[in-house]
N, C-alpha and C positions, 0 to 999 in steps of 0.2 A: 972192442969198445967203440969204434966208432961208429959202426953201424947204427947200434943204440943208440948216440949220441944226434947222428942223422935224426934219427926216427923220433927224438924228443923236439929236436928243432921243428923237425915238420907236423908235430901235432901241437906244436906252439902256436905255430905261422894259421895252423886250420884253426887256432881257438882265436885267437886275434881278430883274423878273416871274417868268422862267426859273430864276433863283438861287431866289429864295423859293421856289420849286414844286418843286425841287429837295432844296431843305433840307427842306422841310417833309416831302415823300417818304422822306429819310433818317430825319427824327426818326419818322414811321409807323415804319419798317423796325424803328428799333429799340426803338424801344417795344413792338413786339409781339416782338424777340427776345425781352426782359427778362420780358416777360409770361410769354411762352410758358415761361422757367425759373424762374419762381415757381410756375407751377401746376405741372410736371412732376416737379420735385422734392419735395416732400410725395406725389403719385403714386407714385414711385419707391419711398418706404419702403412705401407700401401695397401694391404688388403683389408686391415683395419678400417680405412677411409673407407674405400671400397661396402665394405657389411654395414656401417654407416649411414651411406647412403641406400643401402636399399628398406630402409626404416620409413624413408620419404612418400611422399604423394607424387608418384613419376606417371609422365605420357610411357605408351605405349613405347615409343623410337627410344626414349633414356634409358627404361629398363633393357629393352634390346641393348644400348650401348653398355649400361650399368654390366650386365652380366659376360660379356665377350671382353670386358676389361677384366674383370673377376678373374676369365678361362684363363685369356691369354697372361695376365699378371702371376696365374700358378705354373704356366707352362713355364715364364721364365726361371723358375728354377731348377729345370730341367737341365740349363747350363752346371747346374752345379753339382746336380743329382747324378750326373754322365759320368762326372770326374769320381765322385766319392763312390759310385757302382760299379766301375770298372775296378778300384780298388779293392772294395767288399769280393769282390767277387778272386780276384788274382788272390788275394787271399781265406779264400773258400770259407768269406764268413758271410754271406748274403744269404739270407732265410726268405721263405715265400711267406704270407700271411694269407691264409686262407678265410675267406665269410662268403656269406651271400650277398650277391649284385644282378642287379638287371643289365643284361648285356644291350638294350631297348637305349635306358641310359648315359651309358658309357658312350656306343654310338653316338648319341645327340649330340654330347661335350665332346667327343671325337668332332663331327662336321661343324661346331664352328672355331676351333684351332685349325683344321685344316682350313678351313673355306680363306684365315688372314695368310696362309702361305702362297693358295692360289694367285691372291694379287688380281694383274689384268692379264695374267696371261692363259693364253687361249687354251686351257686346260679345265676339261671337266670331268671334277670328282662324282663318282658315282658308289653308290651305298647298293649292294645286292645280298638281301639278309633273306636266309631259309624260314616261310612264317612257320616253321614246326620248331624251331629253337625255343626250348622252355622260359619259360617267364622270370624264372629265379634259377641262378647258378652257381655253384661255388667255386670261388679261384679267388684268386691274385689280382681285383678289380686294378687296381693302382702299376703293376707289372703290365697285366696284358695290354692299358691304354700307352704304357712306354712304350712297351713292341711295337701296335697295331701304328703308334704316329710318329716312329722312329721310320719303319717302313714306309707308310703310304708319304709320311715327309719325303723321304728321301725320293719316290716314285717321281711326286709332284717336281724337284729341286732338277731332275734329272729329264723332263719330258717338256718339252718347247711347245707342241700341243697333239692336240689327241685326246686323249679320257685315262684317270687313274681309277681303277675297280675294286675298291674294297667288298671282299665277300666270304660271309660266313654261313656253311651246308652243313644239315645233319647227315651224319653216315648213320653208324646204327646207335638203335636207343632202345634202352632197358626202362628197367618199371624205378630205376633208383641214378642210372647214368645215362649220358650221351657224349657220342664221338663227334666232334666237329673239325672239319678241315677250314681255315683260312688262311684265303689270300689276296695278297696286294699286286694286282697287272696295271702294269703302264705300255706306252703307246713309243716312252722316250729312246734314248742314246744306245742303249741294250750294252752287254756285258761279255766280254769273250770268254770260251774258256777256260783260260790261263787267269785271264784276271778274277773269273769268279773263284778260283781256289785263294786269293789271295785277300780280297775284300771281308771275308771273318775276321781276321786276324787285325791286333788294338794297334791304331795308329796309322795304316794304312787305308790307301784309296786305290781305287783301280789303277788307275796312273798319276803320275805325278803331278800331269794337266789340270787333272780333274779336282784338285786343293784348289786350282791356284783362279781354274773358271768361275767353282760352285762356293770355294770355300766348304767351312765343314773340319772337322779334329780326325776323322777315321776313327772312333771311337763307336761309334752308332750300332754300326753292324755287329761285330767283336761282343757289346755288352745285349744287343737286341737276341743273338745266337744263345749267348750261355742264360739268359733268363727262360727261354724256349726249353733248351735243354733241362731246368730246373723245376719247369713246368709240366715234364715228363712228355714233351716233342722232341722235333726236331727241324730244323729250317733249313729247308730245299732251295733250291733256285732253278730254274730253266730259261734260257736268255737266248737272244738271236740281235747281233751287232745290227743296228737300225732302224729294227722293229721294234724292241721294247724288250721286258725281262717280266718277270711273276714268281715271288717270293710265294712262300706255302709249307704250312704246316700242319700237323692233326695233332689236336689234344682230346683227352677223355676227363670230363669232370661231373661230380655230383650234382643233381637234380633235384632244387630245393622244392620249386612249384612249378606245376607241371602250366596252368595258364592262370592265365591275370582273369578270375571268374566277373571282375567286375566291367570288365571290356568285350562286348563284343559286336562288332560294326555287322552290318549285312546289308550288302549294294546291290542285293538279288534283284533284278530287272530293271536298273540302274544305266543310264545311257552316258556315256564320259565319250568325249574327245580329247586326247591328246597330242597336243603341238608340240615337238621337239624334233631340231632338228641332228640332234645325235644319234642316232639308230640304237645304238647300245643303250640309252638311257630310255628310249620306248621301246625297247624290248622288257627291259625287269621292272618300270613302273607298270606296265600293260598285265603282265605278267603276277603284279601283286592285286591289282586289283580285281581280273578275272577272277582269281583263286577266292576273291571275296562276292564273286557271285554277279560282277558290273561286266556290262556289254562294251567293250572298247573299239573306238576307229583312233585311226592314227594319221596324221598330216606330219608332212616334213621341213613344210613353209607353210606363211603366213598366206600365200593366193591359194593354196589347194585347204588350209584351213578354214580360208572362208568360203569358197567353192562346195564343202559338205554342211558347212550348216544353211547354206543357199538350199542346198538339197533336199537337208531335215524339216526346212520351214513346209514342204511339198510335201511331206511325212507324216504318218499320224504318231511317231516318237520324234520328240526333240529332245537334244543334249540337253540330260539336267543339271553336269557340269564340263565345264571345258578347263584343263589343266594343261597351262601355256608357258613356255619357255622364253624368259626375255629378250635372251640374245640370239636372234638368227639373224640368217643374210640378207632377205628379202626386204622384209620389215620386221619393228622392232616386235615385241609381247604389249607395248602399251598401244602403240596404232591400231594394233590388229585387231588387240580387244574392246578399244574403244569404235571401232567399225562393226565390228559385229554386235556391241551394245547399240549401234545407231538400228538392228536391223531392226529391231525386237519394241513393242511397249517396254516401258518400265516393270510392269509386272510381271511380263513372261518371259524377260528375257534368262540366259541361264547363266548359273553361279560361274565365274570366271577366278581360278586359283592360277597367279602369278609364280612361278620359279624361276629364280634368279642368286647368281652369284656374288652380284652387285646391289647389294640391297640398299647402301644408301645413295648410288646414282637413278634406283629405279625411286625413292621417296621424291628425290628432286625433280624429275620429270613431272611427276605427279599430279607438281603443284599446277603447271598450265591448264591442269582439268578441274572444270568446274567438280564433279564427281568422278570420284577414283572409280575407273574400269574393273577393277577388280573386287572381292569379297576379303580374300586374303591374299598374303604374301608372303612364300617359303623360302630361307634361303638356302643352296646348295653347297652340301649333298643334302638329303632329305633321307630319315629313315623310311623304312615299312608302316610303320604305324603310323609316324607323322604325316605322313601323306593320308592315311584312312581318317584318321582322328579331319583332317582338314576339310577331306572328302564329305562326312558325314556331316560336320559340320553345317557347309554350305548347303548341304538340300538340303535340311533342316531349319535353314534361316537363322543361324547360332553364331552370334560373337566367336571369336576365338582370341581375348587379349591373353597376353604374354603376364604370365604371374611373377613378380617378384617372391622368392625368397623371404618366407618371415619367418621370425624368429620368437619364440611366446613374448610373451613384455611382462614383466614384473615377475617373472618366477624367482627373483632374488630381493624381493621387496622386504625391507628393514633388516636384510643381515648385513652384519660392518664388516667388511673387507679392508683387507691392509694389501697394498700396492706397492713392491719395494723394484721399484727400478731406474738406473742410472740415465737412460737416455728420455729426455724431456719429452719430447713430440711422442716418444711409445706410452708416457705416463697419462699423455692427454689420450690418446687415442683408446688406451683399457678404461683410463677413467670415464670417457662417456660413454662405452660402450657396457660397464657393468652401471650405471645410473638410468641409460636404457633400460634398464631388465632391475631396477627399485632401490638398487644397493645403496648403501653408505657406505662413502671409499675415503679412504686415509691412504696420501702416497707418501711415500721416502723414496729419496733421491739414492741412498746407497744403504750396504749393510749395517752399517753402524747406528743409522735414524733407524734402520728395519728395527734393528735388537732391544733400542733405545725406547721405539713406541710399542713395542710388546710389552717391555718388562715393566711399563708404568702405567700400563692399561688399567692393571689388574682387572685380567681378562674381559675389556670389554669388546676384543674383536673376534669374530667367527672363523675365519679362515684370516690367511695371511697366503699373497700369489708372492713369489721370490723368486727374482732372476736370477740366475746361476752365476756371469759372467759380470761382476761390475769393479770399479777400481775400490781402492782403498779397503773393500770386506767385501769379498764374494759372496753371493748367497749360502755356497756349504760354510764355511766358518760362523754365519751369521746364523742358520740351523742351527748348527751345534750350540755354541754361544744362547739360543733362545730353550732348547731340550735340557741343557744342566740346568735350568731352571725349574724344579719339576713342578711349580705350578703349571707349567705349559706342555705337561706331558701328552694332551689330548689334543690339544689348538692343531685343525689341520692345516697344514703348509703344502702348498700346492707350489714345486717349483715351473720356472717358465724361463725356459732358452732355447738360442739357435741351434745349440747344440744336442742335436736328435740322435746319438750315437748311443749304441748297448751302453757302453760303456760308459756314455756321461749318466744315464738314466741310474745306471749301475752306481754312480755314486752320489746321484741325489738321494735315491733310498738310504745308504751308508750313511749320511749325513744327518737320516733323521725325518726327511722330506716324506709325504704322503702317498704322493703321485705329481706323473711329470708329464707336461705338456709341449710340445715345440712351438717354436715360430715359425711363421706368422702365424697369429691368434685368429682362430677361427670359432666364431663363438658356438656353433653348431658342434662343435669340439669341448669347448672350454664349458659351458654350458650342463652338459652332463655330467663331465669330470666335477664340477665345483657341486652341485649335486649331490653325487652319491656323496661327495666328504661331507657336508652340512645335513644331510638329511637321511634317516635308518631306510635301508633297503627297499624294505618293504611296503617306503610311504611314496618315493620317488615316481615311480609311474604314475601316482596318483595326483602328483602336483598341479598346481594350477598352470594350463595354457593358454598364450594368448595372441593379441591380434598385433600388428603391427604400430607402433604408431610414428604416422605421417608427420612431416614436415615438407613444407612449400621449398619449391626449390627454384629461385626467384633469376632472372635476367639480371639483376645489375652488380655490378662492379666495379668500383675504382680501380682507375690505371693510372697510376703514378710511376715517377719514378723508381719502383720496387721492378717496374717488369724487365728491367734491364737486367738485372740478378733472377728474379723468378718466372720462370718460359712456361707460356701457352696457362695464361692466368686462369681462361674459362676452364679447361680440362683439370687444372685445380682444386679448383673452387666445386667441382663435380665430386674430385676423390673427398672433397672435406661435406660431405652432404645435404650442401646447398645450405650450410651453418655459417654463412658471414660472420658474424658476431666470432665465432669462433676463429673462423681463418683468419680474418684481421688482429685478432689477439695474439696469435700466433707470430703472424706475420713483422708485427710490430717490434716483438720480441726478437727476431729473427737477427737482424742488424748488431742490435747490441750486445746479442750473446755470440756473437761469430766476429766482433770484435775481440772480444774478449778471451774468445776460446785462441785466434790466431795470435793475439801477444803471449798468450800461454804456451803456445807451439813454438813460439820463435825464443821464449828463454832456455825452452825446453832444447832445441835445435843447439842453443849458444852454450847450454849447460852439459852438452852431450847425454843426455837423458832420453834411453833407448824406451824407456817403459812410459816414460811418460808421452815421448813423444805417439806411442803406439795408443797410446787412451783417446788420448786427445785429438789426433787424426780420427779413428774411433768413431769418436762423437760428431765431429765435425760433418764426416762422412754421411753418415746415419742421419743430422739432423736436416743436413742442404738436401740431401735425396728425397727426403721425405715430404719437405717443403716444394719439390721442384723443380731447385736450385742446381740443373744438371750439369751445368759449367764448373762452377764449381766443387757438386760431387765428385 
């Protein structure tokens, strides 16, 4: 008897065991839902501001800044994406998404998130891309760019100076695939070992030092390895303690388009100079260009650069372009080229393309020149094409401005839209951006005005957008509540939250909901979605496209007392797109309702009111971030 007796107790104790691991697994899940929509939602107003702004009449330099705020404001969720994919993954629910992507542009948005990690330190990132790499490729765009800037980040974080070498080689290639190897070599601290067995693994760093030098979660590698692995690689390492280390993998993926037929440069009998004084980085721009047919010499400073076209002038070929490096020892890329522009007429002198790291210290030297030295200005790293496209350019005598992002204008003209969301500054921010693009917008503040302006419509709205996550009526109860209605059996509901998990999407459909979008709203997203629900299949491609429309994006500002609460008012006043009228409205508001919201926190505080206190911090949050207001947030 007792045996048995044993044996029941101890399959009591393992079911118990089971519960607790269980629950505890659930409390993870949702602690990182909740997580994941407090940081997405302050996101949401920023890149909002952000697409916004790129509607405007911008110089060249604001697009440039407009778009590397754009990057870098999506790279910040990366912080969050680490945590929730080391999850996904520990529990073997992380799926790949497969489509077609140009790996051309994945690069470009690669080099300038890398280029804000580089900083000033004397570290140059360099891009060595195989020109046999097909045009169009199917994978995991959004996975590979995690690996490729999880890696080369980490290269950069870890190399004091020297060159980091990002690079992607065809192996072999079929009439339908291609094998390519990539990797990331740096010049840094390098890797023993012992410690390289240990640096996959989640949590850890090579030594203990190295938290506490570089900072950093140990998280990187760990989830950079099993996406690799799910991508059907596998990630190598070869390292040597002081020389540096080289991460490397080979994947095999389909072959959408074999070349880009509407590109094709030819610099056949073509004379370039290149100045650079990295050796490695004029070895593979030399090297891309050649393969395009151009005659290349190379200088390694700025006196033996002007020493050859002293030469060339005695020549019956002179350089038709000279591609210059800003930072060397001798002299700078602007002396140089502004001395060998002295050698030349205005007419014949030849195209000068700047490369630089530092692209707004090279704008402000600039200005001491009556005329810019240069044609153009690339900042580093630089892909293959971007340097050809540049190349061709300048013999050509052809502008090359930096295009903003447009988005059609009025492809939503005269449909009513209903806007059901609880946090103010996100209701302004959809609300101009679907008025952008023609709509008539109806907002509610929570589900209850949602249900309320539905059911007294008598259908006179098209679509209805609903946030999933608001106080007093969620968006699913507020679905529900609007489908027992069965005049609204057809009204499509677009839901809209931070919460991007199977499983919330999983119960906005249950709910009733159409289709589901995440935050931050990205209207190149939102746009199609709201689309195919308002308009039959088959007319959607056919819709009208259009052009952008601009707004002045003007120098002044009042500084008042607000700037004591809201930091770095111009860089603001940028994310709100250059729409005073609007930001002052906002702004104005700002006070009085963060008044209000804080006596509400502090009854909430006195009243022991866990849920309430959680909204209303919430908002708080979400609304000071949005505005700015970082001290605060």
């Amino acid at each position: 008897v007792q045996p048995f007796q044993d044996h029941q107790e101890l399959e009591q104790t393992l079911r118990l065991a089971k519960l607790a691991a269980d629950a505890a697994s659930a409390a993870k899940s949702a602690f990182l839902a909740n997580m994941s929509h407090e940081i997405r939602t302050p996101m949401n107003a920023v890149l909002g501001m952000l697409q916004l702004i790129q509607h405007s009449d911008m110089s060249r330099q604001q697009i440039d800044y407009v778009t590397k705020a754009e990057i870098a404001a999506k790279s910040l969720l990366g912080l969050l994406n680490d945590i929730l994919d080391f999850s996904k993954i520990d529990a073997g629910k992380l799926e790949l998404d497969l489509h077609p992507f140009k790996l051309e542009t994945l690069m470009r948005e690669l080099a300038v998130m890398l280029a804000t990690n580089v900083h000033h330190k004397n570290v140059e990132v360099i891009f060595d891309l195989d020109p046999a790499i097909p045009y169009l490729i199917e994978g995991d765009e959004l996975r590979l760019r995690q690996v490729l800037l999880n890696l080369a980040g980490n290269a950069i974080k870890f190399t004091a100076e020297g060159h980091v070498i990002v690079s992607v080689h065809c192996n072999e290639c079929t009439a339908t695939q291609v094998s390519l190897t990539i990797s990331i070599t740096d010049t840094g601290i390098g890797i023993s070992p012992e410690q390289g067995i240990k640096i996959f693994q989640g949590f850890v760093q090579a030594e203990s030092s190295t938290s506490r030098r570089f900072g950093g979660t140990g998280l990187g590698l760990a989830i950079t390895k099993r996406l690799v692995e799910l991508m059907g690689g596998e990630l190598k390492l070869t390292s040597h303690i002081g020389e540096g280390s080289c991460f490397w993998f080979d994947l095999t993926v389909n072959i959408v388009e074999e070349k880009n037929n509407d590109v094709d440069i030819d610099l056949q009998g073509k004379n370039i100079l290149l100045v650079d004084d990295s050796k490695a980085s004029r070895k593979i721009l030399s090297k891309t260009l050649m393969a395009h047919g151009a005659y290349v010499n190379q200088a390694n400073n700025s006196k033996q650069a002007i020493n050859l076209v002293e030469q060339s002038l005695n020549a019956t070929n002179h350089y038709d372009v000279i591609i210059m490096d800003w930072n060397m020892p001798d002299k700078n890329g602007l002396e140089t080229a502004s001395h060998i522009q002295s050698m030349f007429t205005k007419d014949n002198a030849p195209a000068i393309i700047m490369l630089t790291a530092y692209g707004a210290e090279v704008m402000e030297q600039t200005k001491q020149y009556s005329q810019k030295p240069f044609v153009n200005m690339l900042t580093k790293p630089v892909t293959a094409n971007l340097m050809l496209e540049a190349v061709h350019q300048a013999i050509n005598g052809l502008d090359q401005p930096l295009q903003p992002k447009k988005i059609s204008n009025m492809v939503l003209k005269d449909f009513r839209v209903l806007v059901v969301e609880d946090n103010k500054l996100n209701r302004q921010v959809i609300d101009e951006l679907l008025r952008l693009q023609g709509a008539i917008v109806t907002l509610a503040e929570d589900g209850i005005e949602g249900v309320d302006c539905v059911t007294k419509s008598n259908n006179q709205f098209d679509i209805v957008i609903m946030d999933m996550q608001m106080p007093i009526m969620d968006g699913l109860e507020a679905t529900r509540l609007i489908r027992a209605d069965g005049r609204f059996n057809d009204l499509p509901i677009l839901a809209m939250t931070a919460n991007a998990s199977p499983a919330d999407k999983a119960l906005c459909l249950e709910a009733g909901m159409d289709d589901h979008i995440g935050k931050p709203i990205d209207m190149t997203l939102l746009l199609p979605c709201m689309l195919n629900l308002l308009i039959p299949t088959e007319d959607v491609h056919n819709h009208s496209k259009v052009d952008n429309v601009p707004f002045e994006l003007t120098e002044e500002f009042d500084n008042n007392e607000d700037d004591v609460i809201i930091e770095n008012p111009d860089s603001i006043l940028r994310r709100f797109g250059g729409e005073i009228a609007f930001f002052i409205d906002v702004k104005h508001h700002f006070a009085s309702e963060m008044s209000e919201q804080l006596l509400m926190l502090t009854q909430a505080f006195e009243q022991q009111n866990n849920a309430a206190i959680s909204i209303i911090a919430h908002t708080i949050k979400g609304t000071a971030s949005n505005l700015g207001a970082k001290r605060l947030a």
